[in-house]
Short mmCIF file of the C-alpha atoms (twelve columns), coordinates in Angstrom:
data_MODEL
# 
_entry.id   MODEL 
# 
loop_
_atom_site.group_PDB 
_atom_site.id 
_atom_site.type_symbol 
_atom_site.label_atom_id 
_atom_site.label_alt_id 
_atom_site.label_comp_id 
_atom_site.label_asym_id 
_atom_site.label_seq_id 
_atom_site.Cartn_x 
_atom_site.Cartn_y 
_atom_site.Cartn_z 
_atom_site.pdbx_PDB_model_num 
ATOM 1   C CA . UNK A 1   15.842 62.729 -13.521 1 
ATOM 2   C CA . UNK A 2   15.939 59.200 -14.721 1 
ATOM 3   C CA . UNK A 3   15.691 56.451 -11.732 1 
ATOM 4   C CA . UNK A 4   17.618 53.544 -12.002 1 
ATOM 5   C CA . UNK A 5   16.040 50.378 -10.641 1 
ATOM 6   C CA . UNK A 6   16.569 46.785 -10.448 1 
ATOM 7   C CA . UNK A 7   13.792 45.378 -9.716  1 
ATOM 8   C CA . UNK A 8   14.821 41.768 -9.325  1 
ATOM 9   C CA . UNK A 9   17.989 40.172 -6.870  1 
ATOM 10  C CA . UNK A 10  18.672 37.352 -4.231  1 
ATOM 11  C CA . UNK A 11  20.192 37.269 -1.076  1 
ATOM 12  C CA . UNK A 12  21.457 34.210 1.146   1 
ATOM 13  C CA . UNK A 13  17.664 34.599 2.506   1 
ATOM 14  C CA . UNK A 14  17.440 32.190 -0.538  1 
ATOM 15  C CA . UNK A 15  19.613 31.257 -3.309  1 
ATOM 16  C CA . UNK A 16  21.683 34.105 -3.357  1 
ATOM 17  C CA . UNK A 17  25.369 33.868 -1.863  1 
ATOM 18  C CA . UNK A 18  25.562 37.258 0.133   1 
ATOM 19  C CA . UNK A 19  23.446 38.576 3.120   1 
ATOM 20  C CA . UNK A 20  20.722 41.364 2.261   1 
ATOM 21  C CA . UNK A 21  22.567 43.803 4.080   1 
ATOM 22  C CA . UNK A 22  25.546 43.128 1.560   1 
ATOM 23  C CA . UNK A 23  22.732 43.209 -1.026  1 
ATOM 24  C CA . UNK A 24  21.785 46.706 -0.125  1 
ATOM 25  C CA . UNK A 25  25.726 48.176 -0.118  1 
ATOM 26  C CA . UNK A 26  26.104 46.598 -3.938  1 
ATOM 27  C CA . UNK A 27  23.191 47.975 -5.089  1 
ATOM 28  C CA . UNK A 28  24.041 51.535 -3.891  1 
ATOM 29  C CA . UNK A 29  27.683 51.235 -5.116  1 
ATOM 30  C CA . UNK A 30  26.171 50.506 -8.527  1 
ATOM 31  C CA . UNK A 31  24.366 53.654 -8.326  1 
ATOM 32  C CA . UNK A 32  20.725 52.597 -8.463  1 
ATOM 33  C CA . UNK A 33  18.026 54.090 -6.563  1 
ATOM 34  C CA . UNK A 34  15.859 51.753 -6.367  1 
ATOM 35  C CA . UNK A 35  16.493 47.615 -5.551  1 
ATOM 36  C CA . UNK A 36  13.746 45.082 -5.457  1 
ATOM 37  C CA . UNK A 37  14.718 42.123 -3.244  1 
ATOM 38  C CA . UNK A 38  13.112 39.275 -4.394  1 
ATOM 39  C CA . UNK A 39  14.313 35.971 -2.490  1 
ATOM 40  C CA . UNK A 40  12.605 32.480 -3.725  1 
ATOM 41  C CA . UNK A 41  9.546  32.310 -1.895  1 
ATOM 42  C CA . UNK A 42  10.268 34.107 1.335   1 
ATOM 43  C CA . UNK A 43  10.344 38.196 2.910   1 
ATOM 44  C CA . UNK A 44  13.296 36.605 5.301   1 
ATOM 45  C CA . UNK A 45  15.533 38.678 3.920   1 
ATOM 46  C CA . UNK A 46  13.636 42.565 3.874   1 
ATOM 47  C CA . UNK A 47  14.117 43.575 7.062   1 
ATOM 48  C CA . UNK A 48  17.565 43.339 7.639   1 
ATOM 49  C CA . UNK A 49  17.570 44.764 4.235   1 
ATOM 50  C CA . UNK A 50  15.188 47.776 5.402   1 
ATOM 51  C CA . UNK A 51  17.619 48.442 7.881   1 
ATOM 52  C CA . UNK A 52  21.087 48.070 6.156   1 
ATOM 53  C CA . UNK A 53  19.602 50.618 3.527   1 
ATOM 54  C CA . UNK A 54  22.542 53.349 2.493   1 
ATOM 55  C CA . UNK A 55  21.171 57.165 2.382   1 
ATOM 56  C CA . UNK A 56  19.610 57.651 -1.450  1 
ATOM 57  C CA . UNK A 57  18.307 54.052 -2.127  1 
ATOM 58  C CA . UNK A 58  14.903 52.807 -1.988  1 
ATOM 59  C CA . UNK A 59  14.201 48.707 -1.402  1 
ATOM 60  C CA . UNK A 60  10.887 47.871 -2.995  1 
ATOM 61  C CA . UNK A 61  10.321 44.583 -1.019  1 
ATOM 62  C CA . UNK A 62  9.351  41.699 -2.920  1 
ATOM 63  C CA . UNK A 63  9.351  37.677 -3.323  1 
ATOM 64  C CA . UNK A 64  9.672  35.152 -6.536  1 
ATOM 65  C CA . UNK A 65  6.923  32.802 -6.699  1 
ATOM 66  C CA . UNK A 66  7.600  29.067 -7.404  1 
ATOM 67  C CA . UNK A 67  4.772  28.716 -10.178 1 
ATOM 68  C CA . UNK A 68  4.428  25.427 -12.346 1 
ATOM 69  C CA . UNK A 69  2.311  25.765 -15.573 1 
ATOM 70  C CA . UNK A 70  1.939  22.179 -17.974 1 
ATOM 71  C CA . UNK A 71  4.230  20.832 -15.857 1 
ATOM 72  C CA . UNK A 72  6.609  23.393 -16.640 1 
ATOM 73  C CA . UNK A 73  8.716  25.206 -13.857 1 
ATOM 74  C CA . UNK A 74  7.037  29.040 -13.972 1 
ATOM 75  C CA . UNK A 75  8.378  31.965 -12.040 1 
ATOM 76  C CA . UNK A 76  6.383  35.338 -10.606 1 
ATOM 77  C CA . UNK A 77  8.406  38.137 -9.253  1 
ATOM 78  C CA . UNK A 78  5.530  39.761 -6.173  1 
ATOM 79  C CA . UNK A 79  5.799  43.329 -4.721  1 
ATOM 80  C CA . UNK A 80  4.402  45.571 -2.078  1 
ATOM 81  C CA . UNK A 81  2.365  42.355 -1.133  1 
ATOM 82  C CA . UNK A 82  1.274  42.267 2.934   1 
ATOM 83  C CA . UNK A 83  3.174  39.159 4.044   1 
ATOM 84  C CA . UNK A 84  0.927  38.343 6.826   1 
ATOM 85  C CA . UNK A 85  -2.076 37.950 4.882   1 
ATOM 86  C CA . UNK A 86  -3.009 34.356 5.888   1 
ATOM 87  C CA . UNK A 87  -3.574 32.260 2.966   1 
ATOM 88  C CA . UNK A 88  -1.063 33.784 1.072   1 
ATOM 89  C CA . UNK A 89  1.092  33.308 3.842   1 
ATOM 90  C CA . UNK A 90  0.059  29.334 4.282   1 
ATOM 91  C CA . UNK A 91  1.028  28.935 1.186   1 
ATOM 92  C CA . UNK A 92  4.326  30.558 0.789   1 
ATOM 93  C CA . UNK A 93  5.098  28.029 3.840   1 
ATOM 94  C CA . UNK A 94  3.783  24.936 1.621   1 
ATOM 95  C CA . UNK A 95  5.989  25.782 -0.367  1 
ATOM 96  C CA . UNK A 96  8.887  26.163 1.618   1 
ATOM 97  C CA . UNK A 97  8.260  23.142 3.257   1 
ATOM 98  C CA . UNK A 98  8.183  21.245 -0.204  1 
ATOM 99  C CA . UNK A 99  11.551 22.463 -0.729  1 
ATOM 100 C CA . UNK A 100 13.208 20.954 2.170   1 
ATOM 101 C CA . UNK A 101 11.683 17.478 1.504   1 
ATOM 102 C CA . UNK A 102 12.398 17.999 -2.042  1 
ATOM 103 C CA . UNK A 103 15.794 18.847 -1.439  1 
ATOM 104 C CA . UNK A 104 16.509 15.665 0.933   1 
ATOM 105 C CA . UNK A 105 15.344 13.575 -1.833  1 
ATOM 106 C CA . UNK A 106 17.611 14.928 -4.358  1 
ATOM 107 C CA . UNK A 107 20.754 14.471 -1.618  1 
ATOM 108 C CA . UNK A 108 19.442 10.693 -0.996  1 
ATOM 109 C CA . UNK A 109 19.472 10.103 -4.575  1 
ATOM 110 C CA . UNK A 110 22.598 11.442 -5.068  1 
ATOM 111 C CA . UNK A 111 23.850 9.108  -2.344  1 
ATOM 112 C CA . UNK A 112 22.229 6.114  -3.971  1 
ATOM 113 C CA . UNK A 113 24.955 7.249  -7.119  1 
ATOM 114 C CA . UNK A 114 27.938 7.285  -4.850  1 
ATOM 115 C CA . UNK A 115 27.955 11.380 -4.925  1 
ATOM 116 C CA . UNK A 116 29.660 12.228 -1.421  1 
ATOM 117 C CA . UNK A 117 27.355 14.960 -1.335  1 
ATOM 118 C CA . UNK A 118 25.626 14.985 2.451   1 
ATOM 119 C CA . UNK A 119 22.448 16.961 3.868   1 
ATOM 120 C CA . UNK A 120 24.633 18.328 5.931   1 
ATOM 121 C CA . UNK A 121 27.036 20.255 3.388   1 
ATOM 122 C CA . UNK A 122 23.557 21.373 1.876   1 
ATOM 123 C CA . UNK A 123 22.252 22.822 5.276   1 
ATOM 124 C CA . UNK A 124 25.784 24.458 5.659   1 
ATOM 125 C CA . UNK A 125 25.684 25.895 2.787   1 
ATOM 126 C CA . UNK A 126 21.993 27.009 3.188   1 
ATOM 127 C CA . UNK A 127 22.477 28.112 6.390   1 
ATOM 128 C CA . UNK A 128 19.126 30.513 7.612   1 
ATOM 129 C CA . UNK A 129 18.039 30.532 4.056   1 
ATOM 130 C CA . UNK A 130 15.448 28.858 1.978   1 
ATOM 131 C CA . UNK A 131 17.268 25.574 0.131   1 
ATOM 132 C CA . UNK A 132 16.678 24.606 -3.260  1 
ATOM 133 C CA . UNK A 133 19.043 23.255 -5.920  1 
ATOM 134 C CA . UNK A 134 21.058 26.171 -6.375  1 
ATOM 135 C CA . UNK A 135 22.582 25.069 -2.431  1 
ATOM 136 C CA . UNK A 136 23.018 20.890 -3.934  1 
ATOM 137 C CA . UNK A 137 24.989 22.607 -7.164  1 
ATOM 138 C CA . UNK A 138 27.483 24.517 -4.920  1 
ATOM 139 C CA . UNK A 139 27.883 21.496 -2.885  1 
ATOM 140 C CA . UNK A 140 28.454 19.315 -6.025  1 
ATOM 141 C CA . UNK A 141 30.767 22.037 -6.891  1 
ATOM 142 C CA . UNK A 142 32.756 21.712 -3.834  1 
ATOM 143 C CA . UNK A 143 32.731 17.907 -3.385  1 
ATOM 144 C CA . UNK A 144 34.465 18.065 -6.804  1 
ATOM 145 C CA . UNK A 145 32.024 16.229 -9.053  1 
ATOM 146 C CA . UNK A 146 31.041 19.438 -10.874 1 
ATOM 147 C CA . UNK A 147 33.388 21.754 -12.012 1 
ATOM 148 C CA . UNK A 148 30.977 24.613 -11.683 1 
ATOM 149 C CA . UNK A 149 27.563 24.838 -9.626  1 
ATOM 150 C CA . UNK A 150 26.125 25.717 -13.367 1 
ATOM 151 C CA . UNK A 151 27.313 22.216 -14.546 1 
ATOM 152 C CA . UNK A 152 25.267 20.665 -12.212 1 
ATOM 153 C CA . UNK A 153 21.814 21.486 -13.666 1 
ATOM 154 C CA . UNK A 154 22.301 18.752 -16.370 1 
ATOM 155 C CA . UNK A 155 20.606 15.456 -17.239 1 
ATOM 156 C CA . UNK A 156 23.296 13.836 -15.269 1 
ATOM 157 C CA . UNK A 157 22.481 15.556 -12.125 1 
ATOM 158 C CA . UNK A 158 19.706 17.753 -10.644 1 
ATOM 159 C CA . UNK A 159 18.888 18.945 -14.155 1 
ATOM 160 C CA . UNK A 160 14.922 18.635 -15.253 1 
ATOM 161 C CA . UNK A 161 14.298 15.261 -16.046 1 
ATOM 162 C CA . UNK A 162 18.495 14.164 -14.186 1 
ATOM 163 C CA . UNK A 163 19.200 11.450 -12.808 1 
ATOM 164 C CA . UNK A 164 18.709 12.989 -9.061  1 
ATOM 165 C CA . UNK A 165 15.968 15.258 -10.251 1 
ATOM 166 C CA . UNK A 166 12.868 15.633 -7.749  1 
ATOM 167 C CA . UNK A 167 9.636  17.830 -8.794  1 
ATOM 168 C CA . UNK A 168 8.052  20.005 -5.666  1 
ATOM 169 C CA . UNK A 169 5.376  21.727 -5.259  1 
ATOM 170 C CA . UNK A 170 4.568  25.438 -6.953  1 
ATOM 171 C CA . UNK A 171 1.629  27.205 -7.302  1 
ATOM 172 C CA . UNK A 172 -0.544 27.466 -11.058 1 
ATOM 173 C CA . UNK A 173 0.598  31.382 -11.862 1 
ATOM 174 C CA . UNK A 174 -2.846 32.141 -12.347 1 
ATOM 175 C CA . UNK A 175 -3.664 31.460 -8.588  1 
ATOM 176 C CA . UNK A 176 -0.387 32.957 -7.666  1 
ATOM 177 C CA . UNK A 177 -1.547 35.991 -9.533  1 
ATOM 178 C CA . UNK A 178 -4.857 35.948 -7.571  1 
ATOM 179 C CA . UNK A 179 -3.132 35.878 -4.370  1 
ATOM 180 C CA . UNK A 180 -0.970 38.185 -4.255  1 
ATOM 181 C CA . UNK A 181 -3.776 40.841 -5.737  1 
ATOM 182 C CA . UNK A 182 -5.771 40.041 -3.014  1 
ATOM 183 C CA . UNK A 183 -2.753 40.755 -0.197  1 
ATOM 184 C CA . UNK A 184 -2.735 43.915 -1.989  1 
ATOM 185 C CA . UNK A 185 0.186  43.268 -4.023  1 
ATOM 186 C CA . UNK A 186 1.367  43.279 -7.807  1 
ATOM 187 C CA . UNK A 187 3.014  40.483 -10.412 1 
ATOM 188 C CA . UNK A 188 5.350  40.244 -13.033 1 
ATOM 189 C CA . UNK A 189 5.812  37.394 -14.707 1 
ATOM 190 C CA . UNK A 190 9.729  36.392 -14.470 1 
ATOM 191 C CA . UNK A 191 11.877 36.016 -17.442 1 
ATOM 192 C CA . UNK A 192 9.834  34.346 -19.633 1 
ATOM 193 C CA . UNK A 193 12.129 33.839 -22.705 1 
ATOM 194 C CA . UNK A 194 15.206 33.580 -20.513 1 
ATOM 195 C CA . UNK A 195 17.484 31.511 -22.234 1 
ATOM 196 C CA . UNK A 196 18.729 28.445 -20.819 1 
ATOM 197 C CA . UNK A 197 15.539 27.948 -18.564 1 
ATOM 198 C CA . UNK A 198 13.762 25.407 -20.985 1 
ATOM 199 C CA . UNK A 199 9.976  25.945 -21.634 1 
ATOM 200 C CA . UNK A 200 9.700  29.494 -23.582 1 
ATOM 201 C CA . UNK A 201 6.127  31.017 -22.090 1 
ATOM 202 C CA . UNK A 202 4.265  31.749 -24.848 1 
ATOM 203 C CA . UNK A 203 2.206  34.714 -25.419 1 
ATOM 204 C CA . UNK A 204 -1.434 32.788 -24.927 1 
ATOM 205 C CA . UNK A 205 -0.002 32.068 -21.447 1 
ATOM 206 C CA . UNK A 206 1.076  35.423 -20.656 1 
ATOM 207 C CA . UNK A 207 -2.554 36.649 -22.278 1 
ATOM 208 C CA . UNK A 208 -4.305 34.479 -19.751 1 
ATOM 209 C CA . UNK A 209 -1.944 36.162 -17.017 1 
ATOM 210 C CA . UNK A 210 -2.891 39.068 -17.614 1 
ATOM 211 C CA . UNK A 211 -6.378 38.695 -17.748 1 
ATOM 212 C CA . UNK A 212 -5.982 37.237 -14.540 1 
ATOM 213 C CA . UNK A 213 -4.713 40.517 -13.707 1 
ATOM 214 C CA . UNK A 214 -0.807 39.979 -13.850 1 
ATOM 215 C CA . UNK A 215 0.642  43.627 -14.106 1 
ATOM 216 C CA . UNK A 216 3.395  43.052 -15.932 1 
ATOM 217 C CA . UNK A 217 6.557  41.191 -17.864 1 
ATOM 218 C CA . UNK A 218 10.342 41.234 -17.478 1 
ATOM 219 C CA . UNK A 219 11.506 42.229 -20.513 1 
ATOM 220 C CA . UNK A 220 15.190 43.481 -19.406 1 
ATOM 221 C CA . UNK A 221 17.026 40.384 -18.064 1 
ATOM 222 C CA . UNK A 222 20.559 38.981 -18.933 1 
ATOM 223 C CA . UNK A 223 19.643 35.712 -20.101 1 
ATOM 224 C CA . UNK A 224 16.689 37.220 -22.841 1 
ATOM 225 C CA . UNK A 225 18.766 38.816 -25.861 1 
ATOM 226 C CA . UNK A 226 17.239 41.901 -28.183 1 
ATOM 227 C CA . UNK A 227 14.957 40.007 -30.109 1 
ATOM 228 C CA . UNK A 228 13.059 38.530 -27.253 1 
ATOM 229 C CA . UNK A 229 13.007 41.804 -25.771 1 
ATOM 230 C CA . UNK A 230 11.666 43.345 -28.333 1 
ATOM 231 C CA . UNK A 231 8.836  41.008 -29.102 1 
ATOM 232 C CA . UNK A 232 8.177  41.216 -24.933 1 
ATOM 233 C CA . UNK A 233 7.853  45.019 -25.011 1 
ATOM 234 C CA . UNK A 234 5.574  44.800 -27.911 1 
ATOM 235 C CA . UNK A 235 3.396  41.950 -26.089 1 
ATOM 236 C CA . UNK A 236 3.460  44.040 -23.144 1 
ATOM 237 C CA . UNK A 237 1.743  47.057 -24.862 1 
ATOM 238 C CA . UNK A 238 -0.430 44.891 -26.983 1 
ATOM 239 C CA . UNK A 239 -2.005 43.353 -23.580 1 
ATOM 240 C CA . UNK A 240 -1.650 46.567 -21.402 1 
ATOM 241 C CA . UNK A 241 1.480  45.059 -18.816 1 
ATOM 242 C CA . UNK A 242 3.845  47.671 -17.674 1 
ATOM 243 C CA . UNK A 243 7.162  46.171 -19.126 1 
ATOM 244 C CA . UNK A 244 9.869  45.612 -15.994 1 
ATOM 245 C CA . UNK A 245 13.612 44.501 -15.883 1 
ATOM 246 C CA . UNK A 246 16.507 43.254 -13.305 1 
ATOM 247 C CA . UNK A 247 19.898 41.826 -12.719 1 
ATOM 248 C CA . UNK A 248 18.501 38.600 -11.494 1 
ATOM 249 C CA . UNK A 249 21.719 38.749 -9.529  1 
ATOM 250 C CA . UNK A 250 22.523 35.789 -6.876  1 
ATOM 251 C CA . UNK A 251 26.026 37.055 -6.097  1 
ATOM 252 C CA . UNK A 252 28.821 35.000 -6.640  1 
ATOM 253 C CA . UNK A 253 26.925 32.600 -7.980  1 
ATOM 254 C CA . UNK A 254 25.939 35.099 -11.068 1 
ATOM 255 C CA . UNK A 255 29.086 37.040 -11.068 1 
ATOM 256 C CA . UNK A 256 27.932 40.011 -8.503  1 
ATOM 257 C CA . UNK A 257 25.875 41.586 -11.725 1 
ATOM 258 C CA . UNK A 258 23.361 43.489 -9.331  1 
ATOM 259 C CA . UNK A 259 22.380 46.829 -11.790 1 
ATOM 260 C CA . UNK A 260 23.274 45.218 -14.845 1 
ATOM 261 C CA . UNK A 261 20.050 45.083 -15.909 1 
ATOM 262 C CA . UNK A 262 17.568 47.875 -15.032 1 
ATOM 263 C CA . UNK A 263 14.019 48.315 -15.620 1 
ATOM 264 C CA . UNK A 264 12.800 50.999 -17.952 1 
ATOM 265 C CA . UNK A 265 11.885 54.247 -17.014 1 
ATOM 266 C CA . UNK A 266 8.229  54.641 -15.448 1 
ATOM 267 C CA . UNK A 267 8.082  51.045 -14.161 1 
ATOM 268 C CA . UNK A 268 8.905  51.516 -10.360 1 
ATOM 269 C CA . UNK A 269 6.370  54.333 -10.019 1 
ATOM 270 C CA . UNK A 270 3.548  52.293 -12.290 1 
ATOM 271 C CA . UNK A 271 3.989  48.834 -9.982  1 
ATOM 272 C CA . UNK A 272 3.980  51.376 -6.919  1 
ATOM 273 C CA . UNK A 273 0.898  53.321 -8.373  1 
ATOM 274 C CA . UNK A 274 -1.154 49.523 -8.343  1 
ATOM 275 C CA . UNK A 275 0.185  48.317 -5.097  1 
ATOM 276 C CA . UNK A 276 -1.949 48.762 -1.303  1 
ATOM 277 C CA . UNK A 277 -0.062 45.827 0.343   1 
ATOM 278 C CA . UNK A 278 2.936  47.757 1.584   1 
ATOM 279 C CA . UNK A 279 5.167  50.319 0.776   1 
ATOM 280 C CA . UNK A 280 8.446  50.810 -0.477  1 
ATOM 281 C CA . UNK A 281 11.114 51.494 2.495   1 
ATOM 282 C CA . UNK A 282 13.598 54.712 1.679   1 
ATOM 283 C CA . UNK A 283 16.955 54.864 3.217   1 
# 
């Protein structure tokens, strides 16, 4: 029997636009068996997830890392991790914490260019949920200066390098990678050809990943076409990483595409197989 799993979504925990409850009903209406839930640097989000969990589907709890690498912005989907270890835990708050002031500095900014764009909108928006610029674009969106929350991540806004861009703090993957092995968890490195996302990872980096004990790459994502697919599966065998894939899917914000993308057959049971943080939770 072939499982179908999507090993990589958002909820409002984060960035996403629906609770993980909702998360959990979409993902079984899609027909998958298996959904990772992998909120921006925060397991908010799993256990009302855990519990909302339809009869048939299986939530492989997980987290994406904020990673920076040459000053470029690096992501690192994290499963079956233990949450409390400590110093992975400290950090996952540093980071959270550099979002917030982060995020303030891009609304004052924005104020200092006449955007009627408040911190309050952003918290609104944000509500229980870790902010980052994803929350700023909608409220760009909605104050009418953006005609889409997409059109905000330009030069002229909160883009890399815009006018009301701020840099945060993120971990170096390589010491991501290390701490989320030692809380008993597993990696893989997120869309790393993704279109659209600026810096293209290139395979040296993902080599020193690996040796760092990264388990594996996203190959299956909706922003990476068939050529960069390709030449990721063929990396993947070449340096041993179990080759992964997911919907990326932030709700409205993405066009509700949870189970668009799956990962390939094997890859749930091989990340499970490395894993001794935690388990997956079956509804």
């Amino acid at each position: 029997m072939v499982l179908h799993a999507d090993l990589h979504s958002h909820s409002n925990a984060s960035d996403g636009t629906t609770p993980p409850a909702d998360v959990m009903a979409r993902a079984a209406a899609a027909g998958l068996d298996v959904i990772a839930l992998t909120d921006h640097d925060t397991v908010a989000g799993h256990a009302e997830a855990a519990g909302a969990l339809p009869p048939g589907l299986t939530l492989l709890p997980g987290m994406e890392l904020s990673c920076r690498r040459d000053g470029h912005s690096v992501h690192m989907l994290a499963y079956l991790f233990d949450p409390a270890d400590p110093e992975l835990a400290a950090e996952m708050a540093r980071i959270r914490e550099s979002r917030v002031s982060r995020a303030r500095a891009m609304v004052s900014r924005l104020a200092e260019l006449g955007v009627p764009v408040t911190w309050e909108q952003v918290t609104a928006i944000t509500g229980d949920g870790v902010v980052g610029r994803p929350q700023i674009a909608r409220a760009l969106a909605q104050a009418g200066v953006v005609a889409t929350p997409a059109d905000a991540f330009s030069p002229d806004w909160i883009g890399p390098g815009g006018r009301a861009y701020v840099s945060r703090y993120a971990l170096e993957p390589s010491r991501a990678v290390a701490l989320v092995r030692a809380a008993g968890g597993v990696t893989v490195l997120a869309h790393p050809r993704g279109a659209g996302r600026g810096w293209q990872i290139p395979d040296e980096v993902i080599a020193e990943l690996a040796e760092a004990g990264l388990s594996g790459i996203e190959v299956n994502h909706p922003q990476q076409d068939e050529e960069q697919r390709n030449d990721l599966l063929t990396l993947a065998f070449q340096l041993g990483l179990v080759a992964s894939g997911g919907s990326d899917d932030h709700g409205e914000l993405t066009g509700f595409r949870i189970g668009v993308e799956q990962a390939p057959e094997g890859t749930y049971q091989a990340l499970v197989e490395r894993a001794t943080g935690a388990v997956p939770v079956r509804g």
